[in-house]
C-alpha positions in Angstrom: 0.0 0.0 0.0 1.3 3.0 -0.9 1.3 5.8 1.5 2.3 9.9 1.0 4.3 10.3 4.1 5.5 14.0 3.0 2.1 15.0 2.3 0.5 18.1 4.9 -2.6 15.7 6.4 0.3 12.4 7.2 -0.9 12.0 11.1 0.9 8.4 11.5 -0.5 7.7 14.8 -3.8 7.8 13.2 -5.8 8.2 9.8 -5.7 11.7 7.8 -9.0 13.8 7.8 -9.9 12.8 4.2 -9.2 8.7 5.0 -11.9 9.5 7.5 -14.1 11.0 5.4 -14.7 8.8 3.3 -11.5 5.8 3.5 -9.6 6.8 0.2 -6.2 5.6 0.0 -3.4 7.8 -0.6 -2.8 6.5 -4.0 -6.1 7.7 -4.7 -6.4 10.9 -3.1 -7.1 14.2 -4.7 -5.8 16.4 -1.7 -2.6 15.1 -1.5 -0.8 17.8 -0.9 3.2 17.6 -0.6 5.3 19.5 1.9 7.4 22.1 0.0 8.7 23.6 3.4 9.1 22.9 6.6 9.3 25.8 8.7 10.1 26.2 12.6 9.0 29.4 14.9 10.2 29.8 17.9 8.3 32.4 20.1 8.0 31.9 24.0 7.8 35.8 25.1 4.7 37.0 26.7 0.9 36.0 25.3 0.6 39.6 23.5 3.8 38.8 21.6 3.1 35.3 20.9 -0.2 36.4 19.2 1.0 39.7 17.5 4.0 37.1 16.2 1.1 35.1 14.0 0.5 38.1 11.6 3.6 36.4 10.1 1.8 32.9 9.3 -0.5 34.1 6.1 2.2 35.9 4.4 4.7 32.6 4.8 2.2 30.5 3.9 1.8 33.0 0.6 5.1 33.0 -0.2 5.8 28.9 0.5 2.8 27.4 -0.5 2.4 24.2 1.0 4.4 24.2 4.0 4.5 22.9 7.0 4.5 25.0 10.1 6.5 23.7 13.5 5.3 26.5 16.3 7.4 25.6 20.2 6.1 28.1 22.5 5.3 27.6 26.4 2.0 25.9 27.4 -0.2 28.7 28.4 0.2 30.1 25.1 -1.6 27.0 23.6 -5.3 28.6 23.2 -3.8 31.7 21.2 -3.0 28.8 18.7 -5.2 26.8 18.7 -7.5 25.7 15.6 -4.6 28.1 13.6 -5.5 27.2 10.0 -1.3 27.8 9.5 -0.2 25.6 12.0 0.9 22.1 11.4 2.3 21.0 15.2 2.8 22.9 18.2 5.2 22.1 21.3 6.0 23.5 24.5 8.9 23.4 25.9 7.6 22.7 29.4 7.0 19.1 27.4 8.9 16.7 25.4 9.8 18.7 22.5 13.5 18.9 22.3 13.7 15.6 20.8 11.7 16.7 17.7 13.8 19.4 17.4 17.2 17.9 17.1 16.2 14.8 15.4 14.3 16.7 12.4 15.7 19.2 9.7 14.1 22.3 8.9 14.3 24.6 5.9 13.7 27.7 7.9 13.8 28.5 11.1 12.7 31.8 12.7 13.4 33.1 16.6 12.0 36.8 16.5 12.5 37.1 20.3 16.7 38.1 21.7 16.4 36.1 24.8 18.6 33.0 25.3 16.5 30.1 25.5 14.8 31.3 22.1 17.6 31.7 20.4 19.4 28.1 21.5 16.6 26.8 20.6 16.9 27.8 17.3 20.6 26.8 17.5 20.1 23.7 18.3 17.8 23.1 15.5 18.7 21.9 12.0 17.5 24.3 9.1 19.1 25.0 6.2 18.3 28.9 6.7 18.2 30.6 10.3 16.4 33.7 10.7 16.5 35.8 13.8 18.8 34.8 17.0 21.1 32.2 18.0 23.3 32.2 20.6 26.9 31.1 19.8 28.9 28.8 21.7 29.2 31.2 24.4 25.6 31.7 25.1 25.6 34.7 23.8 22.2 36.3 21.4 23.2 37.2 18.1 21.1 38.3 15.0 21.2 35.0 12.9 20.6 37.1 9.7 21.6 40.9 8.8 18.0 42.3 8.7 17.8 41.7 12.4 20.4 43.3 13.4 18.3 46.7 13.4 16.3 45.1 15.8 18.9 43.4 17.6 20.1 47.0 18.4 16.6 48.7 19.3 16.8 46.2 22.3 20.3 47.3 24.1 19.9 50.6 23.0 16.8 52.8 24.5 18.0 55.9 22.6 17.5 53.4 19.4 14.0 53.1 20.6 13.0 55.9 21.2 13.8 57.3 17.8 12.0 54.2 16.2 9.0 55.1 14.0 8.6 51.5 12.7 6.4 49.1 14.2 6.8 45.5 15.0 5.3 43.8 12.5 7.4 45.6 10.4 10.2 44.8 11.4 9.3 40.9 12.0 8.6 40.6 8.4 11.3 42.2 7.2 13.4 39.9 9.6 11.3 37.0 8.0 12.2 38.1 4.1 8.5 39.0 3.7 7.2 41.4 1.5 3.8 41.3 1.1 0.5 43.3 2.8 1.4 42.5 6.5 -1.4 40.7 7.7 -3.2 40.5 11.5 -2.8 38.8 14.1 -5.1 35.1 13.3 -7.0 33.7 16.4 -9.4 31.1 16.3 -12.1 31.1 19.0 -13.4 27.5 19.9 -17.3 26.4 19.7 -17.5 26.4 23.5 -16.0 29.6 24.1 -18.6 31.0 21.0 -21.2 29.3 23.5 -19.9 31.1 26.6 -20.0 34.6 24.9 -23.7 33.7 23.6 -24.8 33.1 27.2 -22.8 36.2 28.8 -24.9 38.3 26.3 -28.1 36.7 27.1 -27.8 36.8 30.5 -27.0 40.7 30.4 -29.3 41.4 27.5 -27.0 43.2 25.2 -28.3 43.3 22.5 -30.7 46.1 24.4 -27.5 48.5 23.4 -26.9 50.4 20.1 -23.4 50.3 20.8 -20.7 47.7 23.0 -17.8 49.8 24.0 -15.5 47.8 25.6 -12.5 49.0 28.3 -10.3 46.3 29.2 -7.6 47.1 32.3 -5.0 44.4 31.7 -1.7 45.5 31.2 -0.1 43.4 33.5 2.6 44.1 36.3 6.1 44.8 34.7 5.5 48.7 33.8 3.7 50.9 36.7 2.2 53.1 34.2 1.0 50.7 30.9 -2.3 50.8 32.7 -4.5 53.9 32.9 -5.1 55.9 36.4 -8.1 54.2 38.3 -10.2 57.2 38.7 -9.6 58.3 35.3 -11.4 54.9 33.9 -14.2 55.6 36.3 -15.0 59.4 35.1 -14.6 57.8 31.6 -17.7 55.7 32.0 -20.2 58.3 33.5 -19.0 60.5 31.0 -20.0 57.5 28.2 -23.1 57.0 30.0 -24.3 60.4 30.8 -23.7 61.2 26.6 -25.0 57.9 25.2 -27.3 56.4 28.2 -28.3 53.3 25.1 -24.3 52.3 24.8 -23.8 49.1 26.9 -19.8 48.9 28.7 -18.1 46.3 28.8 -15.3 46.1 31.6 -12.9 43.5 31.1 -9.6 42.6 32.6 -7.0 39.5 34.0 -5.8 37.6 36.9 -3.7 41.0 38.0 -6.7 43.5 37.7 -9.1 41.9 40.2 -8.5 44.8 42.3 -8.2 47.2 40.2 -11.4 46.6 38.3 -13.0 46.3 42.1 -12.1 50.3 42.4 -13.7 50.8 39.5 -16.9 48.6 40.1 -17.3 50.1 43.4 -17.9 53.8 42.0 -19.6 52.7 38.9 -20.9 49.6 38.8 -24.1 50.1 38.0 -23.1 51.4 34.6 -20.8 48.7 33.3 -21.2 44.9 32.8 -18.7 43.1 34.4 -17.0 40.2 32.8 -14.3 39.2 35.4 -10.7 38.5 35.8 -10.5 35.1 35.8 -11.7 33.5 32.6 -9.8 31.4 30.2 -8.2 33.1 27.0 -10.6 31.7 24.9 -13.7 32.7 26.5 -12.0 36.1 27.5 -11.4 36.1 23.6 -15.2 35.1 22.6 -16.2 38.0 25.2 -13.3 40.7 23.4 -15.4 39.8 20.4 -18.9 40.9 22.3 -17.4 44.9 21.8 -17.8 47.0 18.8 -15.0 49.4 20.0 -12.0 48.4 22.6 -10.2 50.6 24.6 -7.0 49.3 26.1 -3.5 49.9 27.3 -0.7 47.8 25.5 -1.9 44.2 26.3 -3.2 41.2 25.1 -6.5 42.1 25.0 -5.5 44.6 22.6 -3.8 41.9 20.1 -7.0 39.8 20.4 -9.4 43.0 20.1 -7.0 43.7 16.5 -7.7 40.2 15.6 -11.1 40.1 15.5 -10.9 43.1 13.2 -12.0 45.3 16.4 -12.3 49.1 16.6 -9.3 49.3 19.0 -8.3 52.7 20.6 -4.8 51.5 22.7 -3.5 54.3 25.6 0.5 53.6 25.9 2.7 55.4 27.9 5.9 53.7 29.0 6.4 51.2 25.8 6.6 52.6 22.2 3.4 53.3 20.5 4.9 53.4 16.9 5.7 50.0 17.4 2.2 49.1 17.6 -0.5 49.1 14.7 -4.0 48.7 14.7 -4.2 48.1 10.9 -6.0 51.4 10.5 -9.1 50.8 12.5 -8.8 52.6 15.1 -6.0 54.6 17.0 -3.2 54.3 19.2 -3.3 57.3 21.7 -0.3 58.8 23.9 0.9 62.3 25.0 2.6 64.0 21.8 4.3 66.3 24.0 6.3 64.3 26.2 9.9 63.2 25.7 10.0 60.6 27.9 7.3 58.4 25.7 8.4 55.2 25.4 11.1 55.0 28.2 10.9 51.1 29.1 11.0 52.4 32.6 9.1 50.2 35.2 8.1 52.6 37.8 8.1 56.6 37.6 8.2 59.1 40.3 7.3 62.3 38.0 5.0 64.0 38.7 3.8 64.5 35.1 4.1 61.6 33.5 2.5 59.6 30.5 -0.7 58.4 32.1 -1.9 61.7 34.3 -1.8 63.9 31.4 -4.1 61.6 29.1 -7.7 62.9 30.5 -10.8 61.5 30.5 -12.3 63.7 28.7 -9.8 63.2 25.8 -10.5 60.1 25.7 -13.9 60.8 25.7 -13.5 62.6 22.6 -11.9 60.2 20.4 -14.1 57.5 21.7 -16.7 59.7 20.0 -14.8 59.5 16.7 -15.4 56.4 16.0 -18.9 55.7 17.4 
């Protein structure tokens, strides 16, 4: 019996989808489909990152049709992928994946991320083309190509980064040898979490409002200021409310918001629906999806708002915000008129600083823009 073992759907350990289907053999098989590349990415950085990363996947898949994708991140970044129509296998490396690496050979292999687990990673790998970082024998990161050095040198040099006017995705793709329309970020979300989204807006009637404006929190614990000031978030709602009593809120936010968002609840809780802290990325994805426009600092509910093809209005401060895009729906919103934008900085003790001088009723007003 004859059997395609370098075609795309080869499982092995069980039958391929169209065997299933209807138990054609491969010799038989009209969607035999044989791998041109195989192609390893290597991106364990934080969830935003890791989902902001997959704008990559269409454009490789464009320019190497029929290849297979190998994606090794850390477990808790397994919901961002999964379902990804681009993605053939994905490890963790809190698993056994390190024997896959060094026993198969790659034609590419990308590390977009200058830390040294990535990059040794993608040492130890065998592909004929590296692209990215390695680390040499001294366990140092070095760009693997020449078009990441420029990046290599945005991330030991903050004067570097704050002069940058390109943004990420920019830069990955150029890092990548891509040249086509850069893409979004691709997130699937899952039946059940479709299900749980359904019953959240059931339960709190939404579809009562003419408009879902959502304001999501999260921006985690490693810069003091990526989030908005408390009070600011909660004279943003009445303001929202008292101008457009028929818009529904949505508040949303993560494990390190609970809190935060209690502040806020507290003072004006009657004027928001709450969706919690703690629920899974998926169904905090399938409840992004529930807003027609999301405002957020820097965080990964603002790569999953962008990925559903949200209106996303993003409030940074301490990281760059011409590193970000929101593929032109929507805005990315910081103080013009500071020089300190984008200092990487975890704390500040000014007294003026990036966050303070953004008021609520500025934001107020570009909300309005886009309602």
């Amino acid at each position: 019996m004859k059997v395609n073992i370098n075609c795309l759907h080869y499982l092995a350990y069980k039958p391929c989808t169209y065997h299933k289907m209807d138990k054609r053999l491969c010799e038989m098989c009209e969607n035999y489909q044989k791998i041109k590349k195989r192609i390893l990415i290597v991106k364990l950085d934080a969830l935003g990152d890791v989902l902001r990363t997959t704008s990559i996947l269409p454009a490789l898949i464009k320019k190497y049709p029929d290849s297979s994708i190998t994606w090794i991140t850390k477990r808790n970044a397994f919901s961002l992928l999964e379902n990804n129509q681009y993605i053939n296998r994905k490890f963790a490396i809190e698993d056994n994946y390190l024997q896959f690496v060094l026993n198969e050979k790659f034609d590419i292999g990308i590390c977009l991320d200058a830390d040294p687990l990535s990059s040794t990673i993608l040492s130890l790998a065998n592909c004929d083309e590296k692209l990215g970082f390695i680390t040499n024998q001294s366990g140092q990161v070095i760009p693997a190509n020449k078009k990441a050095e420029e990046w290599y040198f945005l991330g030991i040099n903050d004067d570097l980064k704050i002069k940058n006017r390109k943004t990420y995705q920019e830069f990955i793709y150029n890092i990548c040898n891509l040249d086509s329309e850069i893409y979004k970020p691709q997130i699937n979300i899952n039946e059940k979490a479709e299900e749980f989204a359904f019953s959240f807006s059931e339960k709190n009637k939404l579809s009562q409002y003419k408009q879902i404006i959502g304001i999501n929190t999260g921006g985690g614990l490693r810069w003091q200021l990526k989030k908005w000031i408390n009070q600011n978030y909660i004279e943003l709602i009445k303001l929202i409310k008292k101008n457009y009593p028929d818009f529904g809120i949505i508040l949303y936010g993560g494990p390190e918001e609970i809190e935060f968002n209690v502040k806020i609840k507290k003072e004006a809780g009657n004027l928001l629906i709450d969706t919690g802290c703690e629920n899974s990325i998926q169904n905090f994805a399938s409840l992004v999806g529930l807003s027609d426009i999301f405002f957020t600092p820097d965080s990964l509910g603002m790569h999953i708002s962008i990925a559903l093809n949200k209106t996303t209005l993003v409030i940074v401060g301490p990281t760059s915000p011409w590193e970000l895009t929101v593929y032109d729906k929507g805005e990315v919103v910081y103080n013009k008129y500071l020089e300190c934008i984008a200092c990487y900085k975890s704390t500040c003790n000014l007294k003026i600083n990036c966050m303070n001088t953004l008021k609520p009723n500025y934001m107020f007003k570009i909300i309005m823009k886009y309602l």
